[in-house]
Backbone as JSON, one array per atom type, in Angstrom:
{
  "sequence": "XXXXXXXXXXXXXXXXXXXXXXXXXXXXXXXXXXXXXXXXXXXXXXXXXXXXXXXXXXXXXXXXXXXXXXXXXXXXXXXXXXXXXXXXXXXXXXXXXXXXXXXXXXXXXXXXXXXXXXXXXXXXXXXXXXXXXXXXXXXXXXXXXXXXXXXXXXXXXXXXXXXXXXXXXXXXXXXXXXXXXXXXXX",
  "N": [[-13.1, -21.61, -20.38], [-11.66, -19.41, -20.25], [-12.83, -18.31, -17.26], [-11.57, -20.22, -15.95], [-8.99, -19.55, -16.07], [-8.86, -17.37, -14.93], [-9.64, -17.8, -12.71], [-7.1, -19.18, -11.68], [-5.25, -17.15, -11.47], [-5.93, -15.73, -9.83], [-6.12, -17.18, -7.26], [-3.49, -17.77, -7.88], [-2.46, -14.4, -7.12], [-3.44, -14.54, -4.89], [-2.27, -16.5, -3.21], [0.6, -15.58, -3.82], [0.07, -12.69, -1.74], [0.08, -14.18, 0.67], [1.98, -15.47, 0.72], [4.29, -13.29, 0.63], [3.31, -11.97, 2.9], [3.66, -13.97, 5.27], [6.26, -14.9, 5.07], [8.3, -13.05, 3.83], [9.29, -10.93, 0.87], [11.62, -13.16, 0.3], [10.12, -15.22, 0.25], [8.51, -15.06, -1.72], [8.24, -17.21, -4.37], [8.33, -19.0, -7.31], [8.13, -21.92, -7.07], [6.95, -21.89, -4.45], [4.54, -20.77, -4.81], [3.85, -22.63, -7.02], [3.5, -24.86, -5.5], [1.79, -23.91, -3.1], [-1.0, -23.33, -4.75], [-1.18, -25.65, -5.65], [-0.52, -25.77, -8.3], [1.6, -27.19, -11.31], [5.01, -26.62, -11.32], [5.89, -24.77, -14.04], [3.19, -24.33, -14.7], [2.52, -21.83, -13.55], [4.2, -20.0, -14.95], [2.67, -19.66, -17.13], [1.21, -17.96, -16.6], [2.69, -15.7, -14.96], [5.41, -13.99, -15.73], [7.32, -13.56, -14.62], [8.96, -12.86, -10.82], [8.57, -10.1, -10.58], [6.8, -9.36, -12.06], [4.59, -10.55, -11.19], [4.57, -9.15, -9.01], [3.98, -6.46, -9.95], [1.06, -6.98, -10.23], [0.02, -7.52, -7.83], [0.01, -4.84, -6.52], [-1.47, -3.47, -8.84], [-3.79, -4.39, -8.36], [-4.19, -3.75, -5.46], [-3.68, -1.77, -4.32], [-5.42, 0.5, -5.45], [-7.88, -0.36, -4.27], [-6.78, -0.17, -1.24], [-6.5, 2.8, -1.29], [-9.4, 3.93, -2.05], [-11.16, 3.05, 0.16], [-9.25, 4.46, 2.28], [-9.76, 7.37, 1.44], [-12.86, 6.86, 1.5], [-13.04, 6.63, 4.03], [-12.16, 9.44, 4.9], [-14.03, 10.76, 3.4], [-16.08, 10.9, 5.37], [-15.17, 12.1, 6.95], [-15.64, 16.19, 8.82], [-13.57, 18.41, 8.67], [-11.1, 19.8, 6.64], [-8.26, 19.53, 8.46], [-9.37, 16.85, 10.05], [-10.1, 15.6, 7.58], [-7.61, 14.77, 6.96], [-6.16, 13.74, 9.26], [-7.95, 11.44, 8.62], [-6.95, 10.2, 6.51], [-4.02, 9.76, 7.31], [-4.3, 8.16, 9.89], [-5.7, 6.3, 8.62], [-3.96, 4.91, 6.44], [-2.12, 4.16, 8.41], [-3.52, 2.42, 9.34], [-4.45, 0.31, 7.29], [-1.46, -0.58, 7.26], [-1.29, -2.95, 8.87], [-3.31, -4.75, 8.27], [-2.79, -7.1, 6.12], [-2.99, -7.96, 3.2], [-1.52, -4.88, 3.07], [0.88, -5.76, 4.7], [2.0, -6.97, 2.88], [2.71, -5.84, 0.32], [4.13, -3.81, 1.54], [6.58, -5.69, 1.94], [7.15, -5.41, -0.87], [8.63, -3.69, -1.08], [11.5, -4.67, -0.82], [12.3, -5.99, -2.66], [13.87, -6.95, -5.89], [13.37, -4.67, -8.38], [12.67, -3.99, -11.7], [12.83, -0.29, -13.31], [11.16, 0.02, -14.5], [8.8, -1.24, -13.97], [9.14, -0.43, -10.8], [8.28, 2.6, -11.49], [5.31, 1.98, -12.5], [4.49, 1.33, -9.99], [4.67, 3.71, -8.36], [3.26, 5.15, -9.64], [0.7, 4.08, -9.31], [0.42, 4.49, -6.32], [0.78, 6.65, -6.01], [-1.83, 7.83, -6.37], [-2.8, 7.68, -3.85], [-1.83, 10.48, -2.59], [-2.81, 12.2, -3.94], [-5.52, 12.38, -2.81], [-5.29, 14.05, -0.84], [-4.78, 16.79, -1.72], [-6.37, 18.6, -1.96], [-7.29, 19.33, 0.08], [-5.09, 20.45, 0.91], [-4.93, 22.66, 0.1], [-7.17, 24.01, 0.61], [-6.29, 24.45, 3.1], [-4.41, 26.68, 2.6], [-1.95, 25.87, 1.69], [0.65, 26.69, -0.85], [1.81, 25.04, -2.24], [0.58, 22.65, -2.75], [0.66, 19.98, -3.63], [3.5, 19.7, -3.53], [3.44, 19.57, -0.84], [1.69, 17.57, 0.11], [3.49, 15.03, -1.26], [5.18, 15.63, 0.72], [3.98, 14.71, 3.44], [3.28, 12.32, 2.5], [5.22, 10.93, 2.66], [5.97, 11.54, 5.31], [3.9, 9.26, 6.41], [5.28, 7.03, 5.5], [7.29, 6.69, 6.68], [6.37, 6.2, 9.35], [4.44, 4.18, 8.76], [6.85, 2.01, 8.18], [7.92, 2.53, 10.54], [5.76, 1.54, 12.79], [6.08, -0.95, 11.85], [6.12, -4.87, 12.84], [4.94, -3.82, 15.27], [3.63, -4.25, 19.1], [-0.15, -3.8, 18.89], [-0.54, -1.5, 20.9], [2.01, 0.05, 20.31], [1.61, 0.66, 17.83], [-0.64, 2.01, 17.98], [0.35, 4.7, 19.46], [2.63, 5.27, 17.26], [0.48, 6.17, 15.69], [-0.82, 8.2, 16.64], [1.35, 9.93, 17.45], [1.84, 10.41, 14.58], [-0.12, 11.66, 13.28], [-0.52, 13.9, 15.09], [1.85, 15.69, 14.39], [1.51, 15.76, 11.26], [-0.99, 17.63, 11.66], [0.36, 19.59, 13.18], [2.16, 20.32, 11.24], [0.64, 21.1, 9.22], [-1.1, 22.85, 9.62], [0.76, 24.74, 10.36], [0.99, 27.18, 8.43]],
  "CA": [[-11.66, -21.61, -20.3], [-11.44, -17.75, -19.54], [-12.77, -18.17, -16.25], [-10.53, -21.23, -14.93], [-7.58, -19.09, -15.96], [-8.67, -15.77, -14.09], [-9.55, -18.3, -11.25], [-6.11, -19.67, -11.26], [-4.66, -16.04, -11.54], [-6.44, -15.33, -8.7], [-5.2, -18.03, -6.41], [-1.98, -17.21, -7.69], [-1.93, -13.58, -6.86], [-3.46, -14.88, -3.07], [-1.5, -17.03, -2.4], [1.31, -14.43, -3.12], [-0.07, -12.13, -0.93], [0.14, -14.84, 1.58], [3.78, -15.55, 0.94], [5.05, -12.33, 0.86], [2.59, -11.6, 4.41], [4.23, -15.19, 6.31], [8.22, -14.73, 4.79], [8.54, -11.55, 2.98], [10.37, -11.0, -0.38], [12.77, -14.48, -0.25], [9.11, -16.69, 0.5], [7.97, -15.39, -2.97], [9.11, -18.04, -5.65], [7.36, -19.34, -8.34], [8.17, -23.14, -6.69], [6.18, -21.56, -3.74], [3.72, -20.48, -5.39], [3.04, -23.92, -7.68], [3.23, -25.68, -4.02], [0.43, -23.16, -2.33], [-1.97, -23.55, -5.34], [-1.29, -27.2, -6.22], [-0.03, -25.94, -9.74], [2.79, -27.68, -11.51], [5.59, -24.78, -11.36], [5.54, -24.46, -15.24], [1.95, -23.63, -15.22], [2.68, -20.68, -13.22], [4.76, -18.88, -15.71], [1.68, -19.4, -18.23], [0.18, -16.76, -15.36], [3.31, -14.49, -15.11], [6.54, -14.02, -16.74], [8.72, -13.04, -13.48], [8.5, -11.98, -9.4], [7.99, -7.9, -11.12], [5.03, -9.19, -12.47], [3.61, -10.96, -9.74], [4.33, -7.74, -7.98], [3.02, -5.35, -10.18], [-0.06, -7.18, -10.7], [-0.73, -7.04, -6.6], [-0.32, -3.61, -6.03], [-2.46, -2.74, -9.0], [-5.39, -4.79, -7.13], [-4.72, -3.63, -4.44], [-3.64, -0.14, -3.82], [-7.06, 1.02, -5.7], [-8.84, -1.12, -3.28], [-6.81, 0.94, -0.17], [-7.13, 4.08, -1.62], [-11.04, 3.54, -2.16], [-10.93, 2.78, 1.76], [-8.58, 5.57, 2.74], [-10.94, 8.47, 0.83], [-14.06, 6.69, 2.22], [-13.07, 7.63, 5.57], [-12.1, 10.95, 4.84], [-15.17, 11.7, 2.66], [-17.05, 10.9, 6.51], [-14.31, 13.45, 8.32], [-16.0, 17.33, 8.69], [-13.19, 19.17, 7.94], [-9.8, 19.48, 6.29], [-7.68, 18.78, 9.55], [-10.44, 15.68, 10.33], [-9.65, 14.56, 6.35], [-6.04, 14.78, 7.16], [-6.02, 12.61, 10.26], [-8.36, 10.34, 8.3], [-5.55, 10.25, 5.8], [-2.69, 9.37, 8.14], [-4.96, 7.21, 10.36], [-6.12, 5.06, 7.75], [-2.56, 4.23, 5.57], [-1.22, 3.57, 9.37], [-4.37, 0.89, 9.95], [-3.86, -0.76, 6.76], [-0.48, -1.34, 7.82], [-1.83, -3.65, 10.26], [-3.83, -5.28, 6.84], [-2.08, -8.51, 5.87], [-2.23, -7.08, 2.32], [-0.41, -3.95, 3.23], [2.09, -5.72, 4.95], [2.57, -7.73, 1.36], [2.81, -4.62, -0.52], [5.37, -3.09, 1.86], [7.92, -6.7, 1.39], [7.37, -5.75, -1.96], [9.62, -3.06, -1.45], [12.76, -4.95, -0.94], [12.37, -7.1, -4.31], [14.67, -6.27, -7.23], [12.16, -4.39, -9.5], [13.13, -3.08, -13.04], [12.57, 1.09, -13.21], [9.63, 0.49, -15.48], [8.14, -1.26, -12.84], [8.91, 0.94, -9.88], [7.47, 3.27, -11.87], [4.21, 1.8, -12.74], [3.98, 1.3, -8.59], [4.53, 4.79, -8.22], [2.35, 5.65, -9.97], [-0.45, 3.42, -8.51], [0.61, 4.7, -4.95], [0.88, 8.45, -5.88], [-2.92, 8.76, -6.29], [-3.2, 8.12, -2.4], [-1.04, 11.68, -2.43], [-3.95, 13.29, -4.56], [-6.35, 12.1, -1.71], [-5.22, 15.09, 0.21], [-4.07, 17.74, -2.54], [-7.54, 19.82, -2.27], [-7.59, 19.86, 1.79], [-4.2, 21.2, 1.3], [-4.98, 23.8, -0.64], [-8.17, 24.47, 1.51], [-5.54, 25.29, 4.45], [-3.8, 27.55, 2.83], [-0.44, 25.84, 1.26], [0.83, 27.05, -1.59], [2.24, 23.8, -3.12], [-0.27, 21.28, -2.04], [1.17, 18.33, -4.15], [4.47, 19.32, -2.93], [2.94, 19.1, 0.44], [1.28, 15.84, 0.02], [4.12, 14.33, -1.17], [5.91, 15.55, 2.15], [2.96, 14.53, 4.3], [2.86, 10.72, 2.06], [6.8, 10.75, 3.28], [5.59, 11.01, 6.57], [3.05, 8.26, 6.73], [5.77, 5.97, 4.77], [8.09, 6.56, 7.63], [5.63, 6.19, 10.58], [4.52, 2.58, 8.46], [8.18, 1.32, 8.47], [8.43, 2.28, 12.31], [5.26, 0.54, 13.37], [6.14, -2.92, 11.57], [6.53, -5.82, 14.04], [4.92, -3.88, 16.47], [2.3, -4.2, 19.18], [-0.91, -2.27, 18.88], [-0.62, -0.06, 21.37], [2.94, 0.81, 20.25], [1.0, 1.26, 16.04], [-1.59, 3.51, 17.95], [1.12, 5.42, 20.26], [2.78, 5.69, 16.8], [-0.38, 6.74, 14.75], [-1.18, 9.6, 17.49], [2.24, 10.51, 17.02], [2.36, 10.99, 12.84], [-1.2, 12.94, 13.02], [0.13, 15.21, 15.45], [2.89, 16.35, 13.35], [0.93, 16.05, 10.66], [-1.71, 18.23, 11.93], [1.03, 20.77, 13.33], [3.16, 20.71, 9.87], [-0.4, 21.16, 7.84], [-2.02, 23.94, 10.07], [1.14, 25.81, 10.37], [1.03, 27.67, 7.1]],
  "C": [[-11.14, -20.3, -19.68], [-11.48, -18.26, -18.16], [-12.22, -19.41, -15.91], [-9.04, -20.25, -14.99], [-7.73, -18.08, -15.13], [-9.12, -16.76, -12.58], [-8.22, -18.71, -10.75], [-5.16, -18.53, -10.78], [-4.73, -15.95, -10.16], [-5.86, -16.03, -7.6], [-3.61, -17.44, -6.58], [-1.77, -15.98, -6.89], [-2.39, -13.97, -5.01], [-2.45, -15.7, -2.65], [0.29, -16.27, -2.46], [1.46, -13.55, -2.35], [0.22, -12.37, 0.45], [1.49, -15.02, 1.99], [4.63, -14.83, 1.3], [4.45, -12.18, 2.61], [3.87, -12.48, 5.41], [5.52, -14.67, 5.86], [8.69, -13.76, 4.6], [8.82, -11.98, 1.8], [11.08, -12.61, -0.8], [11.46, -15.59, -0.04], [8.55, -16.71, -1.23], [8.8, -15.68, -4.26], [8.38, -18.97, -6.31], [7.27, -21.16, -7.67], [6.93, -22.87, -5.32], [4.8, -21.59, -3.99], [2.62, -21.59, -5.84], [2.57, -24.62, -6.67], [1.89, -25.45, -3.5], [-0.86, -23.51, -3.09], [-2.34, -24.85, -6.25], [-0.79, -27.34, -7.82], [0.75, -26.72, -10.23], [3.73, -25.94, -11.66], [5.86, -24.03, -12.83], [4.83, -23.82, -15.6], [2.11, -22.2, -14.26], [3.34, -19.61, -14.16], [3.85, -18.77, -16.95], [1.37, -17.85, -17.62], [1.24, -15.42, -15.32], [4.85, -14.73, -15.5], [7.41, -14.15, -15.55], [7.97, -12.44, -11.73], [7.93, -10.87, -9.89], [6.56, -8.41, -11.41], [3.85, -9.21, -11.63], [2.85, -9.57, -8.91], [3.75, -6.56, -8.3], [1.38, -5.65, -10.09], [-1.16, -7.13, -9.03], [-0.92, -5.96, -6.39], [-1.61, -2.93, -7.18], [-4.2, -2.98, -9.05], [-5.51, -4.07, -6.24], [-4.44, -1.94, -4.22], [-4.7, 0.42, -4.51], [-7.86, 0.65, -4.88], [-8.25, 0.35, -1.85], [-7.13, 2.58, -0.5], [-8.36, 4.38, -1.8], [-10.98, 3.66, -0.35], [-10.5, 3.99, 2.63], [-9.87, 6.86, 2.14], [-12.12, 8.05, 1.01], [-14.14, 7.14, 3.54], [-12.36, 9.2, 5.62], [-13.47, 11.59, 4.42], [-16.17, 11.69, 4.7], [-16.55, 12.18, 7.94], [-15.25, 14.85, 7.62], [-15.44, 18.29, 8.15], [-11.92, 18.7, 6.81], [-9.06, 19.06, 6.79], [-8.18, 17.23, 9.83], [-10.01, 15.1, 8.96], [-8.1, 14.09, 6.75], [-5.9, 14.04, 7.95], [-6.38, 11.55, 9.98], [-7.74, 9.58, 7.58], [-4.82, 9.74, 6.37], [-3.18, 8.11, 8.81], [-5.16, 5.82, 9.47], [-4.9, 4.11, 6.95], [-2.53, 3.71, 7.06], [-2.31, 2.43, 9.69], [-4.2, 0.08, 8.87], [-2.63, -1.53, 6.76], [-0.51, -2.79, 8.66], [-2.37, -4.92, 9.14], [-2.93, -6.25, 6.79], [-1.74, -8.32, 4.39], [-1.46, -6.08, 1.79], [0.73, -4.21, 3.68], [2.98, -6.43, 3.26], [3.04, -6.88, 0.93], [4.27, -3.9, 0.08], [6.89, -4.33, 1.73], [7.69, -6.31, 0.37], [8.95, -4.65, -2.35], [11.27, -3.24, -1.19], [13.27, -5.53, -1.82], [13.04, -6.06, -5.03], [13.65, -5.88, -7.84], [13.09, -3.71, -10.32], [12.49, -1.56, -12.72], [11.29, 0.67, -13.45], [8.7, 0.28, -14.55], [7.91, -0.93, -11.45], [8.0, 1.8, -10.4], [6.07, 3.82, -12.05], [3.42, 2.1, -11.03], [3.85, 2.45, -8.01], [3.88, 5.65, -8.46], [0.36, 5.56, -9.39], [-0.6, 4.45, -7.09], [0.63, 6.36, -5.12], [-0.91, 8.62, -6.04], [-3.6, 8.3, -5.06], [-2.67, 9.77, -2.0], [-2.42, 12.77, -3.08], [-4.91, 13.34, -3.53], [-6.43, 13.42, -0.7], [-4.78, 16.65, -0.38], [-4.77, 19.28, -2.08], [-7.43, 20.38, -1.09], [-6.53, 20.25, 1.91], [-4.08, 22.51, 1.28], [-6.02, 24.57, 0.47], [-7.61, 25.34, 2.55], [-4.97, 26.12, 4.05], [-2.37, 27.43, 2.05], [-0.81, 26.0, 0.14], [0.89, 26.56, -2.88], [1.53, 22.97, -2.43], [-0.12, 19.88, -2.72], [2.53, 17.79, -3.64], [4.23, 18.75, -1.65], [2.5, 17.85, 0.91], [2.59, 15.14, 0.11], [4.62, 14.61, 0.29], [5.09, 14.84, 3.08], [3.28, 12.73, 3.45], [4.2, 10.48, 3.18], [6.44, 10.55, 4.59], [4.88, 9.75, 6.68], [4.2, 6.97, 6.49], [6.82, 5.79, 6.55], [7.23, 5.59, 9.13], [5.31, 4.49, 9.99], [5.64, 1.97, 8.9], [8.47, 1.03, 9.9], [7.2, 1.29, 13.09], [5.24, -0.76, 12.63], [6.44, -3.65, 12.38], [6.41, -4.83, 15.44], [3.96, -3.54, 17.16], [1.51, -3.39, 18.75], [-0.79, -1.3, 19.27], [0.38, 0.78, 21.14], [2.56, 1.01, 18.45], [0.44, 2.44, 16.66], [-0.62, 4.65, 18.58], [1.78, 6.14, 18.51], [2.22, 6.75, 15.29], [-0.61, 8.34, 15.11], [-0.01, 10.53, 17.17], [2.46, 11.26, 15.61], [1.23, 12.33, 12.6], [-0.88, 13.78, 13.98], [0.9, 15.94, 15.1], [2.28, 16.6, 12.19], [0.46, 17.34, 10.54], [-1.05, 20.02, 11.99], [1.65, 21.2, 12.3], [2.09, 21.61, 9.06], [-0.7, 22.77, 8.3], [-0.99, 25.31, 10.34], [1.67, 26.73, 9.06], [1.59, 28.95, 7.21]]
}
């Protein structure tokens, strides 16, 4: 019985991922949902109480998963600068991800604080990812720094949404150059 329910979960939270990916925000609705995975729409709220839930329960799949990903290709960069690009580089390719674009509709959904919160929390230990190689260079406040440096990446995401590759990589080259110049000028 366990495992039919964590299989159904599972469907559920994919085929949210899916919904939010194809529509954004107004595709994910529990009628959606029952539709995609053949449920009745009842048995879906066995699975989650509300959209927040839905939504917390993707990001805290998945942003451990990118962050795992993101700090794998840094641990392969040489230095601190090289982590730092791997850093910027990498958030701006999951963009591209079909589950990152989910994650970013999530941020137009009504969420309660508590659950902002929780997401913020998830998503702040991509910010630790880079705390040490801040420090390495030289800054003073290297969490403050991070956060400024996440700020960047969040921006540079938003601007390459809906758009080709070569205008993601034009804008990837772009964020790690600032990056690079913000980090190194200490």
């Amino acid at each position: 019985m366990a495992e039919h329910r964590l299989r159904q979960r599972t469907a559920l939270l994919d085929a949210a991922r899916a919904l939010l990916t194809e529509g954004g925000p107004e595709a994910l609705t529990f009628p959606a949902l029952a539709a995609r995975t053949g449920l009745a729409r009842s048995s879906v709220y066995e699975y989650f109480r509300s959209r927040t839930d839905v939504v917390e329960r993707l990001c805290e799949l998945d942003l451990p998963l990118w962050a795992a990903e993101i700090e794998a290709a840094m641990a392969a960069a040489d230095d601190p600068l090289a982590r730092l690009e791997a850093y910027v580089r990498g958030q701006l390719a999951l963009a591209g991800d079909p589950r990152h674009r989910a994650v970013l509709a999530l941020g137009t959904l009504e969420l309660d604080e508590a659950a902002r919160a929780r997401i913020r929390t998830a998503h702040g230990a991509l910010t630790e990812l880079v705390v040490e190689d801040l420090a390495a260079l030289g800054h003073q406040e290297p969490r403050l720094t991070a956060a400024l440096l996440q700020g960047l990446v969040e921006a540079a995401v938003r601007r390459s949404a809906d758009c080709s590759p070569t205008e993601r990589e034009q804008i990837a080259d772009a964020a790690v150059t600032l990056a690079r110049c913000g980090v190194a000028g200490v």
